[in-house]
C-alpha positions as MATLAB code, in Angstrom:
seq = 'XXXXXXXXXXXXXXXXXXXXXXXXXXXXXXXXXXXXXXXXXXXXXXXXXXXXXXXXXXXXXXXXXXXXXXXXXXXXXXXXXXXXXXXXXXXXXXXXXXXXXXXXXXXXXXXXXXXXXXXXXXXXXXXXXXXXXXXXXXXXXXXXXXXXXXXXXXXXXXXXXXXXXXXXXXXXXXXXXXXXXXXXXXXXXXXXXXXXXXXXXXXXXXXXXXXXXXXXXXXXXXXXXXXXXXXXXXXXXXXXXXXXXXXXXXXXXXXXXXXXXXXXXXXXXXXXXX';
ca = [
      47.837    1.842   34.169;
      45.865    0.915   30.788;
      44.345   -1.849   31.068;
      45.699   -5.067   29.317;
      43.999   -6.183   25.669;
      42.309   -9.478   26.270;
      42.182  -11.930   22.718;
      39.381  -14.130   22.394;
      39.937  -17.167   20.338;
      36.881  -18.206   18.317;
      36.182  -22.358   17.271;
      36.714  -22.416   13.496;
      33.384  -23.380   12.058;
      32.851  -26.689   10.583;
      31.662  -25.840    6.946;
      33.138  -23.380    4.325;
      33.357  -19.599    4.260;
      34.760  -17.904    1.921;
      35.445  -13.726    2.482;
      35.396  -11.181   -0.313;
      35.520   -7.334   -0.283;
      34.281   -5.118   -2.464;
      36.553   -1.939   -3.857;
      33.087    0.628   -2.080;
      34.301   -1.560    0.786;
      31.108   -3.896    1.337;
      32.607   -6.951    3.158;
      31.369  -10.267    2.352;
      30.635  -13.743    3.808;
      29.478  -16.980    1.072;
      28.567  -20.452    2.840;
      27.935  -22.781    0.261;
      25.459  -25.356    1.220;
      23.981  -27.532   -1.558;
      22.153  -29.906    0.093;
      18.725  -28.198   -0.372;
      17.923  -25.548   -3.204;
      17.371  -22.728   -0.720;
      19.655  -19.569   -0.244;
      19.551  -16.943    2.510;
      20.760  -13.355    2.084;
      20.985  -11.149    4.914;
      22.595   -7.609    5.165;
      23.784   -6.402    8.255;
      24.495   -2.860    9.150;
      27.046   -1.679   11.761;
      24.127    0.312   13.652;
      21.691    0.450   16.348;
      20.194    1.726   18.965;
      23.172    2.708   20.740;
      24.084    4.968   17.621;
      20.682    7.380   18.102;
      22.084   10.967   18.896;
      20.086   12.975   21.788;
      16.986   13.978   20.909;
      16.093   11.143   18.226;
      15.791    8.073   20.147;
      13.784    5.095   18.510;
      15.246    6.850   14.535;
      17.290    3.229   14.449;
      14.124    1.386   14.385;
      12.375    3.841   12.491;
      14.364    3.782    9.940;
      14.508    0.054    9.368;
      10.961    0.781    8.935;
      11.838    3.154    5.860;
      14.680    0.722    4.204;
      10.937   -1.654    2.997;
       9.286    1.668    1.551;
      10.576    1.501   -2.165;
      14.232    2.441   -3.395;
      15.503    4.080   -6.433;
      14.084    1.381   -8.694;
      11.359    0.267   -6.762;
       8.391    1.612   -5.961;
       6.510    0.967   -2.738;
       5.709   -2.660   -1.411;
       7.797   -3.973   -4.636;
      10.147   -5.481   -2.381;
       7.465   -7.602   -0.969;
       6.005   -8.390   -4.198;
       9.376   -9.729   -5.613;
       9.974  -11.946   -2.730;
       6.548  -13.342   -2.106;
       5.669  -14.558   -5.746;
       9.351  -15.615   -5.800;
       8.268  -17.938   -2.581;
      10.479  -16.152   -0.067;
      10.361  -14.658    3.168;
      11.550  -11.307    4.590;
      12.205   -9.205    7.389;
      14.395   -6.696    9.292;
      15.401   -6.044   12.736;
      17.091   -3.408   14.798;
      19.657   -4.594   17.916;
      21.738   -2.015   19.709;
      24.542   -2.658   17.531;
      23.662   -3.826   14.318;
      20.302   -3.752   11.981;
      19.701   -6.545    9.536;
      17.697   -7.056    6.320;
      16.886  -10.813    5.116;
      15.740  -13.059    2.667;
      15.070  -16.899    2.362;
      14.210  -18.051   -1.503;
      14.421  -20.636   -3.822;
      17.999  -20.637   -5.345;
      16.727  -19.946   -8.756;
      15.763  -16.082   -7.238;
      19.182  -15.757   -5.624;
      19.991  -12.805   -7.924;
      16.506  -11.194   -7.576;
      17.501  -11.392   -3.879;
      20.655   -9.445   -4.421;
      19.185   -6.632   -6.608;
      16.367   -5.731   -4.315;
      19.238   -5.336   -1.032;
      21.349   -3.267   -3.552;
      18.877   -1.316   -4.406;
      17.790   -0.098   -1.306;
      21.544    0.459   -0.315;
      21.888    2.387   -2.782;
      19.289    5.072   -2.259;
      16.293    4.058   -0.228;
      12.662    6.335   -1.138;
      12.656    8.830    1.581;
      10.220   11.152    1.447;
       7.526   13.277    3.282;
       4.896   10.773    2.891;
       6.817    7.605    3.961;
       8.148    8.893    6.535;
       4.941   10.284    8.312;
       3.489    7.164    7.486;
       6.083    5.128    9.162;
       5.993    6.992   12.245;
       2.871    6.278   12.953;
       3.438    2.777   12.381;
       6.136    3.036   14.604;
       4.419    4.449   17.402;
       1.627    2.031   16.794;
       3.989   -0.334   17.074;
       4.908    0.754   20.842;
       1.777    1.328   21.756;
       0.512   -2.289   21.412;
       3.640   -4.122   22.202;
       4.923   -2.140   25.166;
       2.850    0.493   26.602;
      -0.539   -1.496   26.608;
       0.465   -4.893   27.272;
       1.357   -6.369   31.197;
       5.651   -6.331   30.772;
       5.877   -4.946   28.206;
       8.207   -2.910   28.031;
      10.436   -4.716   30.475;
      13.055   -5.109   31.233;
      14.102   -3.611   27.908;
      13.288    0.259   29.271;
      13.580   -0.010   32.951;
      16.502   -1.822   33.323;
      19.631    0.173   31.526;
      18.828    3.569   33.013;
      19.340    1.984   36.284;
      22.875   -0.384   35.214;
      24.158    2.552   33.058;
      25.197    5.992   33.024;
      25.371    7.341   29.126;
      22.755    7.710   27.480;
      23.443    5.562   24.176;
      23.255    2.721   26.843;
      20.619    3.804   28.797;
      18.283    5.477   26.746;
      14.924    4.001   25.131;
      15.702    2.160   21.816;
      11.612    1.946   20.922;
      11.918    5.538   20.992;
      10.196    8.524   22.477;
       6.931    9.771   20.804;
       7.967   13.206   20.601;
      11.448   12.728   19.066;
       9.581   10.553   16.327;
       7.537   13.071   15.890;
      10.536   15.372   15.365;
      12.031   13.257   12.488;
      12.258   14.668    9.092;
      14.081   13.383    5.787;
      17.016   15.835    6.134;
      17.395   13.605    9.489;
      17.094   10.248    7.209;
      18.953   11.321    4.607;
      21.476   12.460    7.115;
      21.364    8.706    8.646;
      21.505    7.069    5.389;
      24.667    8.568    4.670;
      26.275    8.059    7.530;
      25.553    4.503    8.320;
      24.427    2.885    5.402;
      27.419    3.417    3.509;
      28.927   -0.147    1.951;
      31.753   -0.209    4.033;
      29.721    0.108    7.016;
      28.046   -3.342    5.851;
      28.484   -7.228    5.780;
      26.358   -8.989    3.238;
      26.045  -12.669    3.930;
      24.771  -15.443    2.128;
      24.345  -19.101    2.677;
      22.739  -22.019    1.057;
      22.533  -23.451   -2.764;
      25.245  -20.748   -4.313;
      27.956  -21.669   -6.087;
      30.892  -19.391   -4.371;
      32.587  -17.784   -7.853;
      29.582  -17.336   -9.219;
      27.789  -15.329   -6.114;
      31.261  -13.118   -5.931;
      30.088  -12.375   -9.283;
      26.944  -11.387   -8.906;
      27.579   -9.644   -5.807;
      30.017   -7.502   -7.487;
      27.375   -6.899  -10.558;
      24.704   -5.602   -8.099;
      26.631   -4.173   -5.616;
      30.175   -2.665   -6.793;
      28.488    0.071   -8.274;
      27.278    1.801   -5.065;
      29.668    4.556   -4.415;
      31.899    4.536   -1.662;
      31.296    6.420    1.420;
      33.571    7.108    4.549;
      33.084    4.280    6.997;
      31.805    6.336   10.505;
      33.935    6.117   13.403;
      32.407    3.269   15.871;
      31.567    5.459   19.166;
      32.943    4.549   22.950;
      30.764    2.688   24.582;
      32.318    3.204   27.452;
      30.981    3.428   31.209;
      32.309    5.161   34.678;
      32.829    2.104   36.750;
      30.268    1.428   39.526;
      30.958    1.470   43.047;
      27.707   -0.121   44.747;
      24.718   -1.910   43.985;
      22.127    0.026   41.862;
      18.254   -1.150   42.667;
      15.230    0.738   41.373;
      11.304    0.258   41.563;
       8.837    0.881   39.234;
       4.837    0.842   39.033;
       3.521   -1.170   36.486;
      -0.078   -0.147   36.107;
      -0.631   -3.414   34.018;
       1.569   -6.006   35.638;
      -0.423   -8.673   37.779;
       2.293   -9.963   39.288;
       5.915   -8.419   40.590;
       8.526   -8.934   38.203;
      12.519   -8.792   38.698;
      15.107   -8.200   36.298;
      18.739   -8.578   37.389;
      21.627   -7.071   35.476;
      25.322   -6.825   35.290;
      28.214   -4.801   32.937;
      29.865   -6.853   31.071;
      33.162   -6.076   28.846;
      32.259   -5.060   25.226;
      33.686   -7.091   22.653;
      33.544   -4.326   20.157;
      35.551   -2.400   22.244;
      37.889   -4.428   24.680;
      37.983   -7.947   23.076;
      40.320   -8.016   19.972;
      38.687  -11.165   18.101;
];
């Protein structure tokens, strides 16, 4: 018997929103704030870890890595450039369902904000050079913030091969050092066209903006990316347990025993309808 579709019913939030969509399908969230002149943008990708195929675990991570190396208009590091002397900050981060780009700046370099995320949307550099360059920052990366260091990589990597069965649940989001090694720029561009499509995104923005006016400008920088096909959201799905799972495992650096408990929960991509 299928199983009955629960609805969750979510507090409406006490300030404005106001939802736009462009026609390349890029959805869009404005909260007006003008209390401070400040704005934050933020771009958020439907993808993550649990999107990696077989064989090129950690290429989620790696390639918010690639999305700061230049775009089409932009040579390397410019990003950084234009939000530093604008007095912003920046960064990026990769979940196992979504990966975000951001920006906090002065209102006056709200649209400076907007043309640097369109741009890389549009057509990140991806190349040879960047590429090899950020894989060894990536690796460098897990070398000195999980395999060297007491913990950590825990409970991150030893605890969902033991709660879960398929491997875009179980596998190792930081990545394997020989399927980074494997990655090449047919594999990026590959990844870049399926995922980083508009449609596949939700561009946010909150603080000092006049709402017409950032629809506006939203629709100058970004309506002009083409329009790709949306990919089809993967199940998620697990084989239901029957007993208690429990696993050890050495930790040549841990002074101390450390536990990690876990349980399955429902996925609210997948069985909630919000």
């Amino acid at each position: 018997m299928p199983s009955k579709v629960r609805t969750a019913t979510l507090p409406s939030p006490s300030f404005e929103l106001v939802h736009h969509t462009l026609s390349n399908g890029l959805r869009v969230v404005i909260a007006p704030d003008r209390r401070s002149p400040v704005v934050g943008i933020a771009v958020y990708y439907d993808v993550g870890f649990r999107s990696e195929p077989e064989g090129r675990t950690g290429f989620a991570h790696l390639f918010e890595h690639l999305m700061f190396q230049g775009s089409v208009n932009l040579e390397k590091l410019a990003h950084f450039r234009y939000v530093q002397s604008s007095g912003g900050v920046f960064n990026g981060s990769t979940h196992l369902d979504y990966t975000n780009y951001f920006e906090s700046l002065p209102a006056h370099a709200f649209e400076r904000g907007l043309f640097l995320e369109a741009d890389r949307m549009r057509s990140p550099r991806i190349n040879d050079e960047n590429l090899a360059n950020q894989i060894a920052v990536v690796k460098e990366e897990i070398r000195v913030n999980v395999l060297n260091v007491p913990y950590g990589g825990f409970p991150w990597l030893v605890l969902p091969p033991v709660l879960y069965d398929t491997f875009p649940n179980a596998h190792n989001g930081y990545g394997g050092f020989e399927d980074l090694s494997n990655a090449n720029v047919d594999d990026c561009a590959s990844f870049f066209n399926s995922y980083y499509a508009p449609a596949n995104a939700v561009l946010s923005v909150a603080g000092d903006v006049d709402a017409d006016t950032a629809i506006e400008l939203i629709e100058r920088h970004f309506g002009g990316i083409k329009r790709r096909k949306k990919p089809i959201r993967p199940n998620f799905a697990e084989p239901a347990l029957s007993t208690e799972r429990r696993e050890t495992v050495a930790g040549p650096l841990a002074p101390l025993p450390a536990v990690a408990l876990g349980y399955r929960v429902p996925d609210p991509g997948a069985d909630l309808h919000v």
